[in-house]
PDB file of N, H, CA, C and O in Angstrom:
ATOM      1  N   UNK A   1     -11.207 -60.149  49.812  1.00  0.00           N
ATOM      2  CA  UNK A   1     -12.081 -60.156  48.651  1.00  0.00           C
ATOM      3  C   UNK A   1     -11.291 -59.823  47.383  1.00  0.00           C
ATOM      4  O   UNK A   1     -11.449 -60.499  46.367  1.00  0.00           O
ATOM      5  N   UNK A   2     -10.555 -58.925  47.423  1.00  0.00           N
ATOM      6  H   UNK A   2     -10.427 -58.375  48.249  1.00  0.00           H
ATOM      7  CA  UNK A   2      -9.764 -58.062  46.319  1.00  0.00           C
ATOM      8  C   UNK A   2      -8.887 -59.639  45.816  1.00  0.00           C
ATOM      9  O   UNK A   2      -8.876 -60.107  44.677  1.00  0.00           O
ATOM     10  N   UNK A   3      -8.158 -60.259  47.141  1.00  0.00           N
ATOM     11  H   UNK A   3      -8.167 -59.879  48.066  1.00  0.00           H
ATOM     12  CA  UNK A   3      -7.323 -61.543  46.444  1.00  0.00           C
ATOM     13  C   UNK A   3      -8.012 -62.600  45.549  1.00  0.00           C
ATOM     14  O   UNK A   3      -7.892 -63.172  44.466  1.00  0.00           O
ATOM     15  N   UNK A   4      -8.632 -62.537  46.404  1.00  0.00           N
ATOM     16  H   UNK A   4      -8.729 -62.072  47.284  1.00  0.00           H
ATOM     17  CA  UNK A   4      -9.645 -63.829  45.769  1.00  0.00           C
ATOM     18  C   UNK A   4     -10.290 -63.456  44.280  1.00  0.00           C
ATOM     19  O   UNK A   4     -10.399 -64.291  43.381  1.00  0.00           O
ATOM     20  N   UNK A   5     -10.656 -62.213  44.179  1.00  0.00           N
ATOM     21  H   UNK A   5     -10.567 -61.535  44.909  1.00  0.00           H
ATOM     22  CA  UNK A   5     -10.924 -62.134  42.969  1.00  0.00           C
ATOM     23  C   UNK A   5     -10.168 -62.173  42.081  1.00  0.00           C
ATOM     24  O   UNK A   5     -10.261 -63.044  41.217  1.00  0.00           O
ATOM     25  N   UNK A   6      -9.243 -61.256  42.066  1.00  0.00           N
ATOM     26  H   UNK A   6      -9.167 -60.548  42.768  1.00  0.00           H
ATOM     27  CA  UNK A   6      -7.607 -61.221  41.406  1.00  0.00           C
ATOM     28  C   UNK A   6      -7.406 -62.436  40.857  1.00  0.00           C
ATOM     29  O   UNK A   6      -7.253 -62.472  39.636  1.00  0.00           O
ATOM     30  N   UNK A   7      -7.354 -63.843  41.720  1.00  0.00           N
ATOM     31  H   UNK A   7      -7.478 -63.814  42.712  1.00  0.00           H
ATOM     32  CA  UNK A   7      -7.156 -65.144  41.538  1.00  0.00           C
ATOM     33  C   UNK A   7      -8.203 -65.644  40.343  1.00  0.00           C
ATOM     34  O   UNK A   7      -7.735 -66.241  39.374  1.00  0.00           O
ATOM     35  N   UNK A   8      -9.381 -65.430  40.422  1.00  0.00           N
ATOM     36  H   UNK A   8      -9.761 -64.945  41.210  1.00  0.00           H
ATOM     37  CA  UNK A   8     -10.290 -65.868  39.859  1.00  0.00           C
ATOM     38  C   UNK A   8     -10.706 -64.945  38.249  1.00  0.00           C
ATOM     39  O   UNK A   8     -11.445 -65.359  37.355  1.00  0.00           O
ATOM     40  N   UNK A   9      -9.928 -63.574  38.295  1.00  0.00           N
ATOM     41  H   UNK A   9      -9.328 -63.238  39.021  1.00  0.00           H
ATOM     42  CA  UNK A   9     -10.295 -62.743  36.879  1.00  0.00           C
ATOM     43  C   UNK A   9      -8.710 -62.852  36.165  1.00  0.00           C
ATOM     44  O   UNK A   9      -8.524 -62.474  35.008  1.00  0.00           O
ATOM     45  N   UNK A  10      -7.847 -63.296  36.836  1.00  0.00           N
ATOM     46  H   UNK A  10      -7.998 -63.603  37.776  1.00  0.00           H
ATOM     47  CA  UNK A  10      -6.293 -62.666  36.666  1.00  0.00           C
ATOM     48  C   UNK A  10      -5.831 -63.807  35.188  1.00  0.00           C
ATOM     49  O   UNK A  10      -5.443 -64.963  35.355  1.00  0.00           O
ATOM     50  N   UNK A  11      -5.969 -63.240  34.015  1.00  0.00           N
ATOM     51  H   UNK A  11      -6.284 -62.301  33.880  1.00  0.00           H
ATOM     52  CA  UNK A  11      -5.749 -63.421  33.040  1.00  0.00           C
ATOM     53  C   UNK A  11      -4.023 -63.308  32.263  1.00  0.00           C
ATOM     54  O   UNK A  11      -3.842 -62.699  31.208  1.00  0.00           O
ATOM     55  N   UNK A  12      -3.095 -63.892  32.895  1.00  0.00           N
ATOM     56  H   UNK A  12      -3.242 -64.386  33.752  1.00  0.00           H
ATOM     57  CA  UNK A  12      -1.694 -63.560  32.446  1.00  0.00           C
ATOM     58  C   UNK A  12      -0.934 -64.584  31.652  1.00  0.00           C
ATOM     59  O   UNK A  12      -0.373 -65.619  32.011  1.00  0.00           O
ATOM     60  N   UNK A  13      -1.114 -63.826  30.078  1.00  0.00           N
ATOM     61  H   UNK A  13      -1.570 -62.985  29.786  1.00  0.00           H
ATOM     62  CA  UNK A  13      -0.876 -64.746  29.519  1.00  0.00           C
ATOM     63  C   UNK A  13       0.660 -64.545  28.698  1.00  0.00           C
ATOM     64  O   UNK A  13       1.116 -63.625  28.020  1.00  0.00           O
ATOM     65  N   UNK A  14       1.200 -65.885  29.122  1.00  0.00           N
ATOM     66  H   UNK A  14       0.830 -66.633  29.673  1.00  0.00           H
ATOM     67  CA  UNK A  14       3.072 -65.900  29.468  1.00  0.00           C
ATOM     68  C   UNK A  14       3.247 -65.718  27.777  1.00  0.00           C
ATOM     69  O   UNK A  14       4.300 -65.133  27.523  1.00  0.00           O
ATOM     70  N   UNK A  15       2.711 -65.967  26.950  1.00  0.00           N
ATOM     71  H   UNK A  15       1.855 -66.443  27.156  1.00  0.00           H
ATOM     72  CA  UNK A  15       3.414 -65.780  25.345  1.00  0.00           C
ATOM     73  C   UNK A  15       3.050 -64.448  24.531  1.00  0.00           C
ATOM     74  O   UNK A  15       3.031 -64.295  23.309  1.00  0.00           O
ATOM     75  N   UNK A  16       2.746 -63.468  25.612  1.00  0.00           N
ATOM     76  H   UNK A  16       2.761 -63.592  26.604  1.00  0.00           H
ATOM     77  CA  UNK A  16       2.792 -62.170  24.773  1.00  0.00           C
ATOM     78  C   UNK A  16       4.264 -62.065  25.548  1.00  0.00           C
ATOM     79  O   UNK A  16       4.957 -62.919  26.101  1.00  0.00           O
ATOM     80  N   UNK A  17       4.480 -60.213  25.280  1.00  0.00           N
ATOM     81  H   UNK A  17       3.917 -59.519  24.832  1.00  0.00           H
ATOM     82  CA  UNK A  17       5.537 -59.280  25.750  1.00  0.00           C
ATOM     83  C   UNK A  17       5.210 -58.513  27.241  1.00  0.00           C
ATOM     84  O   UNK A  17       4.230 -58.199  27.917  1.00  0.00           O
ATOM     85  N   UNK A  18       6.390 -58.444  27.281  1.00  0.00           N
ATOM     86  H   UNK A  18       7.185 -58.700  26.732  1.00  0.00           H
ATOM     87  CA  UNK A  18       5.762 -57.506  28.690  1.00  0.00           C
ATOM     88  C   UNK A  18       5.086 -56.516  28.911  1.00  0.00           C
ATOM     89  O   UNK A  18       4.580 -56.291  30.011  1.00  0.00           O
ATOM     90  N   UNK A  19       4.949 -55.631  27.715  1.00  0.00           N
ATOM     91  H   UNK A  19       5.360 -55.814  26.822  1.00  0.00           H
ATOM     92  CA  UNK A  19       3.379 -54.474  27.759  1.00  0.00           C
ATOM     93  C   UNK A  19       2.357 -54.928  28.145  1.00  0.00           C
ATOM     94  O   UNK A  19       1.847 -54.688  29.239  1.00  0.00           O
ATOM     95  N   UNK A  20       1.684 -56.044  26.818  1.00  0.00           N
ATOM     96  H   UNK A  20       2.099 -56.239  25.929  1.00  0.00           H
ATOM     97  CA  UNK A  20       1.063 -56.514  26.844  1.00  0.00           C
ATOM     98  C   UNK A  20       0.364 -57.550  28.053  1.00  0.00           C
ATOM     99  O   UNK A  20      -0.833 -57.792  28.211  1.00  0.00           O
ATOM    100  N   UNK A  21       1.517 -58.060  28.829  1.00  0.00           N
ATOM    101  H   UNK A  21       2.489 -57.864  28.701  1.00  0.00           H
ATOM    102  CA  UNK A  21       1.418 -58.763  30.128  1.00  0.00           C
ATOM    103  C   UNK A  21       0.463 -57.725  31.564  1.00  0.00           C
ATOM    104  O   UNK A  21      -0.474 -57.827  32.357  1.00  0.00           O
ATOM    105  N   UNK A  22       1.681 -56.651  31.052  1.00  0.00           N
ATOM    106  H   UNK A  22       2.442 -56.568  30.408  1.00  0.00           H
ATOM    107  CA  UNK A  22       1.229 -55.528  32.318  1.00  0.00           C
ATOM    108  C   UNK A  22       0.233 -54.790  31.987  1.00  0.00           C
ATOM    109  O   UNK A  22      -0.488 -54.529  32.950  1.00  0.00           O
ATOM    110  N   UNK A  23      -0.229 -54.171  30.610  1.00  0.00           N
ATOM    111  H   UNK A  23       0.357 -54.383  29.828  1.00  0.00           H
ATOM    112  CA  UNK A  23      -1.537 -54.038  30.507  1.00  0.00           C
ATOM    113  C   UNK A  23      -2.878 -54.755  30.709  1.00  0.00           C
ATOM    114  O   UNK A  23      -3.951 -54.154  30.763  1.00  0.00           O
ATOM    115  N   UNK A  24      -2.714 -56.292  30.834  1.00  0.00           N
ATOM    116  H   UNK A  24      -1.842 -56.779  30.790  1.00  0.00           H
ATOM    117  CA  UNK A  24      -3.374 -57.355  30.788  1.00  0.00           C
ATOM    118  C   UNK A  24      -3.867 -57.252  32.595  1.00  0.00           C
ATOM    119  O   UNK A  24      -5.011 -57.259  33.051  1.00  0.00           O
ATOM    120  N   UNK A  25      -2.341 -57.145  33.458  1.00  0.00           N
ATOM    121  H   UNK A  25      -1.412 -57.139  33.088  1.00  0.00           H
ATOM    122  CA  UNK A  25      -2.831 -57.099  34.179  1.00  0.00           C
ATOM    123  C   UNK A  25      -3.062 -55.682  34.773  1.00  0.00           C
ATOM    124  O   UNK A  25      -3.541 -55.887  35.888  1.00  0.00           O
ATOM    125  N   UNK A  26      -2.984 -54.715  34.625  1.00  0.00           N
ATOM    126  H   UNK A  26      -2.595 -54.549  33.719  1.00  0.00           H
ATOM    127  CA  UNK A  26      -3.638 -53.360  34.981  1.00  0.00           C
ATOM    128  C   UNK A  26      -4.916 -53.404  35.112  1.00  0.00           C
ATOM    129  O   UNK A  26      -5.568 -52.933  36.043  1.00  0.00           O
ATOM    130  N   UNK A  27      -5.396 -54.100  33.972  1.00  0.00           N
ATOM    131  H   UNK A  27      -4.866 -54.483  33.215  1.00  0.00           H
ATOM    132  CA  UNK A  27      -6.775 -53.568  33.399  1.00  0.00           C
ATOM    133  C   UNK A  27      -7.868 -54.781  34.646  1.00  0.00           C
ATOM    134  O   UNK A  27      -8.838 -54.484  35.343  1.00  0.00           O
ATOM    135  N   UNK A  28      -7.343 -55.765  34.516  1.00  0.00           N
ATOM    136  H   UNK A  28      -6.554 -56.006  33.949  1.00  0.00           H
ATOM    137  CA  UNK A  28      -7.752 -56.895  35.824  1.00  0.00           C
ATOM    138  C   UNK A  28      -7.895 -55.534  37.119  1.00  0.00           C
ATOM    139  O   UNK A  28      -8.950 -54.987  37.439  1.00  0.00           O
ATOM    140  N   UNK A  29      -7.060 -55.354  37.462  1.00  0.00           N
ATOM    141  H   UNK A  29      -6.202 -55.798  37.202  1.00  0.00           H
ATOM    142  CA  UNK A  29      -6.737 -54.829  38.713  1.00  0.00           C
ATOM    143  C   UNK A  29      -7.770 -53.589  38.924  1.00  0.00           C
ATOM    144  O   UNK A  29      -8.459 -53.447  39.934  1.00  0.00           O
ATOM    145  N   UNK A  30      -7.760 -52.590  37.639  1.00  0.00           N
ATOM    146  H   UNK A  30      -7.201 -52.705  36.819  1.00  0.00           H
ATOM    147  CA  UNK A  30      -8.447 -52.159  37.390  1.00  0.00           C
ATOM    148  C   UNK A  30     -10.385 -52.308  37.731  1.00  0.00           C
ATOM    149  O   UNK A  30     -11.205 -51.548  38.245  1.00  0.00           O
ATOM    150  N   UNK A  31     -10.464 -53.770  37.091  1.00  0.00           N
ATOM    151  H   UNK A  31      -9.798 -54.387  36.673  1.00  0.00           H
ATOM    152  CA  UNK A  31     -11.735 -53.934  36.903  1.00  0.00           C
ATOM    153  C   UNK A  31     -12.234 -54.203  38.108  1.00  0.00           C
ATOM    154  O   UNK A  31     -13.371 -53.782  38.326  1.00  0.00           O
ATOM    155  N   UNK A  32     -11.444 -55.053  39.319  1.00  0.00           N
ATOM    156  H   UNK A  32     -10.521 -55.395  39.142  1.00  0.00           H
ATOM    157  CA  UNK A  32     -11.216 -55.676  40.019  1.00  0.00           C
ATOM    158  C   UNK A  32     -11.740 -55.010  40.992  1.00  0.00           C
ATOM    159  O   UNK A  32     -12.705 -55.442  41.622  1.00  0.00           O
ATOM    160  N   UNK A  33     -11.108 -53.744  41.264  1.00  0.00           N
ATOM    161  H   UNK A  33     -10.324 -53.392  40.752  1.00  0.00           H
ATOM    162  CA  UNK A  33     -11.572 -52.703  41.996  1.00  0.00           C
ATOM    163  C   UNK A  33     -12.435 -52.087  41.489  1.00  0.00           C
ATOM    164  O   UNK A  33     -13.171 -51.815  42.437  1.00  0.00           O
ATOM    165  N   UNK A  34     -12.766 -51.761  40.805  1.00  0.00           N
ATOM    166  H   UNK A  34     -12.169 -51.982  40.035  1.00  0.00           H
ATOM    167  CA  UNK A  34     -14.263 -50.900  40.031  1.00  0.00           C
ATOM    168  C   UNK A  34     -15.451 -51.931  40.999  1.00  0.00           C
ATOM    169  O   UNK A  34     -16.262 -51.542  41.840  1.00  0.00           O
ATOM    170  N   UNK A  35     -15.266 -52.901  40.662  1.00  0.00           N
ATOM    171  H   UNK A  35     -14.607 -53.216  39.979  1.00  0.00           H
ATOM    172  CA  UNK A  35     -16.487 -53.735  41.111  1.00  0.00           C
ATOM    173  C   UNK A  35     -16.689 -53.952  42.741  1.00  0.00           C
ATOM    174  O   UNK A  35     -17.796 -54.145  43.244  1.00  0.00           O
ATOM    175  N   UNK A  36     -15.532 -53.895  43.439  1.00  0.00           N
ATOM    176  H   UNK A  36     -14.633 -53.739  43.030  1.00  0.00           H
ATOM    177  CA  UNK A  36     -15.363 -53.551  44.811  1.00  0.00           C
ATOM    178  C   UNK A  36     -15.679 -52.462  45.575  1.00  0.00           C
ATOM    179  O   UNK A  36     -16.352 -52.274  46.588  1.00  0.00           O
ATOM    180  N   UNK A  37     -15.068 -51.836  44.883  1.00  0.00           N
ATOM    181  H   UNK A  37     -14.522 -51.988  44.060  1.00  0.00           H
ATOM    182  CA  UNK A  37     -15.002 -50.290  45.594  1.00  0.00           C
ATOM    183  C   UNK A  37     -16.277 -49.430  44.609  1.00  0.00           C
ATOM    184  O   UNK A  37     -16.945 -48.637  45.273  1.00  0.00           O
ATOM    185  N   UNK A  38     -16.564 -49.517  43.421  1.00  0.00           N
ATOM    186  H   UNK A  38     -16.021 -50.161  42.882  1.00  0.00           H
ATOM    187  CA  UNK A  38     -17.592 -48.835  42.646  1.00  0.00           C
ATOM    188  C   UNK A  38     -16.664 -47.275  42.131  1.00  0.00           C
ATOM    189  O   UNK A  38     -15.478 -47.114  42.417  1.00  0.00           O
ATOM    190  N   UNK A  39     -17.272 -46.521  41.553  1.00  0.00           N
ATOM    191  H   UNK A  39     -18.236 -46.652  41.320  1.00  0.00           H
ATOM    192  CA  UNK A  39     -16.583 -45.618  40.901  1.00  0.00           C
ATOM    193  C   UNK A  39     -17.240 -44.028  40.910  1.00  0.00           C
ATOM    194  O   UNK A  39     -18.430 -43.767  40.731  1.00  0.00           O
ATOM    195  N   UNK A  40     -16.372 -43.249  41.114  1.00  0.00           N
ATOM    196  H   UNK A  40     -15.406 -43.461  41.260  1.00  0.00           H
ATOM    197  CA  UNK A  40     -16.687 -42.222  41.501  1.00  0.00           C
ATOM    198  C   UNK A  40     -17.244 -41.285  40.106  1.00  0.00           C
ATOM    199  O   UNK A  40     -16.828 -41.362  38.950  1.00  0.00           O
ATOM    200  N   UNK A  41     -18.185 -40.509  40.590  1.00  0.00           N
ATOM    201  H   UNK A  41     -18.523 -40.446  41.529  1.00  0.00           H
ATOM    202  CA  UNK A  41     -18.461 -39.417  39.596  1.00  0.00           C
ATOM    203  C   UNK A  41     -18.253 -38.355  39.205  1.00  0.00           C
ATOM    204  O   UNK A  41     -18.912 -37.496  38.620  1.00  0.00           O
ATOM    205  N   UNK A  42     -16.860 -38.492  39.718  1.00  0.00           N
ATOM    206  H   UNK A  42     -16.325 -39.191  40.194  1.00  0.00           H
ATOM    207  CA  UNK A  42     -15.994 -37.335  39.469  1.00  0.00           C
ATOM    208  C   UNK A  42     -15.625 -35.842  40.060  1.00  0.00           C
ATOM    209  O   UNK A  42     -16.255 -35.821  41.117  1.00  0.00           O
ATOM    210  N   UNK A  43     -15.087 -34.853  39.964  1.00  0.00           N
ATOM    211  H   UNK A  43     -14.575 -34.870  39.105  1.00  0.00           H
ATOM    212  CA  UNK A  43     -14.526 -33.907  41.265  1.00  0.00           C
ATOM    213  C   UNK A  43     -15.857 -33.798  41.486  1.00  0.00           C
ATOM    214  O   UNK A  43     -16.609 -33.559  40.541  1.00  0.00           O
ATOM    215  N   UNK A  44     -16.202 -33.915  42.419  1.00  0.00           N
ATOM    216  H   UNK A  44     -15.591 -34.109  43.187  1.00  0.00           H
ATOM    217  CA  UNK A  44     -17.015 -33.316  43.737  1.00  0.00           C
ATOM    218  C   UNK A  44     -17.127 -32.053  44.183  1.00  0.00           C
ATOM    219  O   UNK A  44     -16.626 -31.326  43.326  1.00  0.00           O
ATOM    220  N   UNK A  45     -17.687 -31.181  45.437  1.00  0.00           N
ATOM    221  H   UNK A  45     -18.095 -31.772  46.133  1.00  0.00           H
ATOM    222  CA  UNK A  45     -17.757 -29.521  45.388  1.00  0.00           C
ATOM    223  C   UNK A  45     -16.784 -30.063  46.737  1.00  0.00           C
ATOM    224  O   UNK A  45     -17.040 -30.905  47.598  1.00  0.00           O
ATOM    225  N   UNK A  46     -15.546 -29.186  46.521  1.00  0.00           N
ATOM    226  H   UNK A  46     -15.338 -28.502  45.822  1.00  0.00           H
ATOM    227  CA  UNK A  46     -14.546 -28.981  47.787  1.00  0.00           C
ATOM    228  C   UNK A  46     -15.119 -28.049  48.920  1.00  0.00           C
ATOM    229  O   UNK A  46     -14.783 -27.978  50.103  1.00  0.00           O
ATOM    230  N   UNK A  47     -16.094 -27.343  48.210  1.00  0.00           N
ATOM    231  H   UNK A  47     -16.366 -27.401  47.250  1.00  0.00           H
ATOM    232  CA  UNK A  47     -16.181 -25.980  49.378  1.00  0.00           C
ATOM    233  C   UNK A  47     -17.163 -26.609  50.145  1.00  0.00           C
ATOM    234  O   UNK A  47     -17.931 -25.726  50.528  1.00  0.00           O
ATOM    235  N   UNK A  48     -17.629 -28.056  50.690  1.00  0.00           N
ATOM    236  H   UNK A  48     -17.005 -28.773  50.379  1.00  0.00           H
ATOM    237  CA  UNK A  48     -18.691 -27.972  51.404  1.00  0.00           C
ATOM    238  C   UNK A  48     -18.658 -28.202  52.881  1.00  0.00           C
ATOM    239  O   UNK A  48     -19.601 -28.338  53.661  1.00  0.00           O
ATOM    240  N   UNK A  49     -17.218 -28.217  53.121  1.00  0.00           N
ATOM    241  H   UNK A  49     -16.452 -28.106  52.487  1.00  0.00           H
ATOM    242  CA  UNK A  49     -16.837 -28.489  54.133  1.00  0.00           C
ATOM    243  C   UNK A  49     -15.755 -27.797  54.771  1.00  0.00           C
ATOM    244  O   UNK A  49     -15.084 -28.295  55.675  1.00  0.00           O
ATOM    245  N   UNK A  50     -15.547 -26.378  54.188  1.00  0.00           N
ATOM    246  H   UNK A  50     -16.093 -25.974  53.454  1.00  0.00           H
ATOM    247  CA  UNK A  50     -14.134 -25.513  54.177  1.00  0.00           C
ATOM    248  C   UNK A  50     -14.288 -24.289  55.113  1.00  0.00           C
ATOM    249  O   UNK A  50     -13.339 -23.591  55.468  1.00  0.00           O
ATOM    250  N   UNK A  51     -15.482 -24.112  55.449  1.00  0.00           N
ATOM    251  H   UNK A  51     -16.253 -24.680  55.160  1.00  0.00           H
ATOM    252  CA  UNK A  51     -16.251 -23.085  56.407  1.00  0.00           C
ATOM    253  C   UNK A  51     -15.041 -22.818  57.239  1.00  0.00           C
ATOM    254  O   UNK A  51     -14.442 -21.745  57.168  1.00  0.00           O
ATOM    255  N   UNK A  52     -14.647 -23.890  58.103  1.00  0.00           N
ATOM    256  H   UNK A  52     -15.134 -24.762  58.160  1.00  0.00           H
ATOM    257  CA  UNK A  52     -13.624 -24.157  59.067  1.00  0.00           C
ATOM    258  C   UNK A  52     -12.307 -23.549  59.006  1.00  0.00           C
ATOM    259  O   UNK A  52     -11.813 -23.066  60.025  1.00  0.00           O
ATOM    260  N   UNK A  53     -11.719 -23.535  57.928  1.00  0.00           N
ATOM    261  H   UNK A  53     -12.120 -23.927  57.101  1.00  0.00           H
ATOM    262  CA  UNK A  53     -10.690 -23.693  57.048  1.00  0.00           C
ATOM    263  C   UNK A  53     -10.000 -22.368  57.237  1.00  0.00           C
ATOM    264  O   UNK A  53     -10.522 -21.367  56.747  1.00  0.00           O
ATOM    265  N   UNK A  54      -8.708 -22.266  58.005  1.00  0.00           N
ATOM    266  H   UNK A  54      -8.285 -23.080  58.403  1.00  0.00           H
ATOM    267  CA  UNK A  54      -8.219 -20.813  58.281  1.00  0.00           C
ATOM    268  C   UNK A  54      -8.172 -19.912  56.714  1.00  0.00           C
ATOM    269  O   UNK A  54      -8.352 -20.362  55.582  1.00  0.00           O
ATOM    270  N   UNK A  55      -7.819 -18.306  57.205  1.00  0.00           N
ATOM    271  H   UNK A  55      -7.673 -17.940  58.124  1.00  0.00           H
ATOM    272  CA  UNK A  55      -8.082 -17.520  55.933  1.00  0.00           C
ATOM    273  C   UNK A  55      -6.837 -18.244  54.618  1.00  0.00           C
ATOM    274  O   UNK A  55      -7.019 -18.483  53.425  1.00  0.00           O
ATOM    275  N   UNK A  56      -5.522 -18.431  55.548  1.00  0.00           N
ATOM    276  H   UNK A  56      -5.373 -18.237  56.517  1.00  0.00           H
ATOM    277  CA  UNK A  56      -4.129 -18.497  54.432  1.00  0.00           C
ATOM    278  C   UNK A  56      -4.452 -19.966  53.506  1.00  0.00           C
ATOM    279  O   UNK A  56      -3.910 -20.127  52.413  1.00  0.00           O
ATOM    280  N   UNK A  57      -5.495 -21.101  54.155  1.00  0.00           N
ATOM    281  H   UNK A  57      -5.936 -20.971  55.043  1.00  0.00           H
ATOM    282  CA  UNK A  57      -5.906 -22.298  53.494  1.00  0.00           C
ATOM    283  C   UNK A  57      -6.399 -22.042  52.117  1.00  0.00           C
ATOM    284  O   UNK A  57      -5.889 -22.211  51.010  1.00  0.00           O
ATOM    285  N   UNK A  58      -7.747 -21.505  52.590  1.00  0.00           N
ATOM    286  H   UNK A  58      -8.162 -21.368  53.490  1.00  0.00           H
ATOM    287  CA  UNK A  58      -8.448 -20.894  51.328  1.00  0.00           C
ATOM    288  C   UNK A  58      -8.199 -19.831  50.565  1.00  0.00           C
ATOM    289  O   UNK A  58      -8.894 -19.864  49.549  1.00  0.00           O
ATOM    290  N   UNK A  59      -7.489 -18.886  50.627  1.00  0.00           N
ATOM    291  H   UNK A  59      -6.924 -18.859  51.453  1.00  0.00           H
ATOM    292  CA  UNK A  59      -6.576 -18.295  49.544  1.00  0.00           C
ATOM    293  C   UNK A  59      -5.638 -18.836  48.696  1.00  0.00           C
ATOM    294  O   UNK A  59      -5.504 -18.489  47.523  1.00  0.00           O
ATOM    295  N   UNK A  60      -4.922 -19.758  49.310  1.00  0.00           N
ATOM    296  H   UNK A  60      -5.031 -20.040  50.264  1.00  0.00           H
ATOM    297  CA  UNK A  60      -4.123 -20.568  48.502  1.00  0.00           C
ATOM    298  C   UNK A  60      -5.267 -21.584  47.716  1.00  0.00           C
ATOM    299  O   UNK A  60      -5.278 -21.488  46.489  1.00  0.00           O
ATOM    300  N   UNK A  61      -6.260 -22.582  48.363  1.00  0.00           N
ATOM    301  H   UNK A  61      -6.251 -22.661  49.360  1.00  0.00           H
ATOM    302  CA  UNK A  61      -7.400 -22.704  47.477  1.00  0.00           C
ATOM    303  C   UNK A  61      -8.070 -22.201  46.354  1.00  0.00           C
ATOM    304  O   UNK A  61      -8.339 -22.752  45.286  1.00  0.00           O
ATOM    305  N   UNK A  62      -8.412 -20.494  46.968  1.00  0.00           N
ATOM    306  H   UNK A  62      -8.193 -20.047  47.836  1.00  0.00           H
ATOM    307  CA  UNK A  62      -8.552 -19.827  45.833  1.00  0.00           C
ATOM    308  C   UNK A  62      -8.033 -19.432  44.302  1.00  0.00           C
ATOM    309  O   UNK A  62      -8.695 -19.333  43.270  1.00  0.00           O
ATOM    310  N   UNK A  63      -6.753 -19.261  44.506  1.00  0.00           N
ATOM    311  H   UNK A  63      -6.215 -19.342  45.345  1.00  0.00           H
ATOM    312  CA  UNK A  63      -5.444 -18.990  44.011  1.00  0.00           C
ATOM    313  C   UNK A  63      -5.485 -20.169  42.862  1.00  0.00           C
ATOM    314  O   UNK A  63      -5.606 -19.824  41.687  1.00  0.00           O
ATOM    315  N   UNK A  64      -5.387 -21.512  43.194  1.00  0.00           N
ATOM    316  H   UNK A  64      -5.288 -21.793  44.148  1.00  0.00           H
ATOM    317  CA  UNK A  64      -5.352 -22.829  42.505  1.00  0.00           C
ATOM    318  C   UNK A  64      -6.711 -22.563  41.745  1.00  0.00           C
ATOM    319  O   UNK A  64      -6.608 -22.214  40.569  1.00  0.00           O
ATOM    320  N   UNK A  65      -7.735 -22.666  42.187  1.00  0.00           N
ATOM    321  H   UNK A  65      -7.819 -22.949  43.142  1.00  0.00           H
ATOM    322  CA  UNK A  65      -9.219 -22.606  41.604  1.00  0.00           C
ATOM    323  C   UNK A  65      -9.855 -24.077  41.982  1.00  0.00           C
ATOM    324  O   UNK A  65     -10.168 -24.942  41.163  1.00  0.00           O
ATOM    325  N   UNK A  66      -9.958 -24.149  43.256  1.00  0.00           N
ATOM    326  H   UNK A  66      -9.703 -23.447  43.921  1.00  0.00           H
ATOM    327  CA  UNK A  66     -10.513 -25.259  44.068  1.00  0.00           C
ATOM    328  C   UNK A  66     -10.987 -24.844  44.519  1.00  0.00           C
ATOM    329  O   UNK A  66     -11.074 -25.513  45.549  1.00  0.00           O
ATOM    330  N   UNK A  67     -11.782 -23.672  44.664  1.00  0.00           N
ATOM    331  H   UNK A  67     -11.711 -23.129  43.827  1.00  0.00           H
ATOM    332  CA  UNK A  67     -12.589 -22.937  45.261  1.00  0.00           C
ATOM    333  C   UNK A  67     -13.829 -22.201  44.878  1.00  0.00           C
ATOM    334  O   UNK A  67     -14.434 -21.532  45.715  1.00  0.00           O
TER     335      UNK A  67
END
C-alpha cells in the first residue's frame, strides 16, 4: 500500500536543488504515512502497564520523569 501510494503522491521535481527535492520528498513520505498508519496523540501514560516492572526499572523511570 505504502508503494503504491508513494508512486501515485510522489511529486519530484528534477529543476529545483537538492533541499528542496528532499523536502519535497519527506513531506510525501510523511503524508503518506499519516494517512496509513493515522497519527498519534501524543505521549501517552507510561505507568499503565509498569505494575510488573522490577524496583531498579522504575527508579531509573522515576529519576528521568516517565513516571
Amino acid at each position: 500500500m505504502f508503494k503504491g501510494k508513494m508512486f501515485q503522491q510522489a511529486r519530484c521535481a528534477l529543476d529545483g536543488d537538492s533541499n528542496s527535492m528532499w523536502n519535497t520528498m519527506a513531506n510525501t513520505i510523511r503524508r503518506v504515512l499519516k494517512e496509513l498508519l493515522g497519527e498519534s496523540k501524543g505521549k501517552g501514560s507510561i505507568s499503565k502497564e509498569t505494575w510488573w516492572w522490577n524496583d531498579e526499572v522504575q527508579t531509573i523511570l522515576k529519576q528521568r520523569g516517565m513516571l
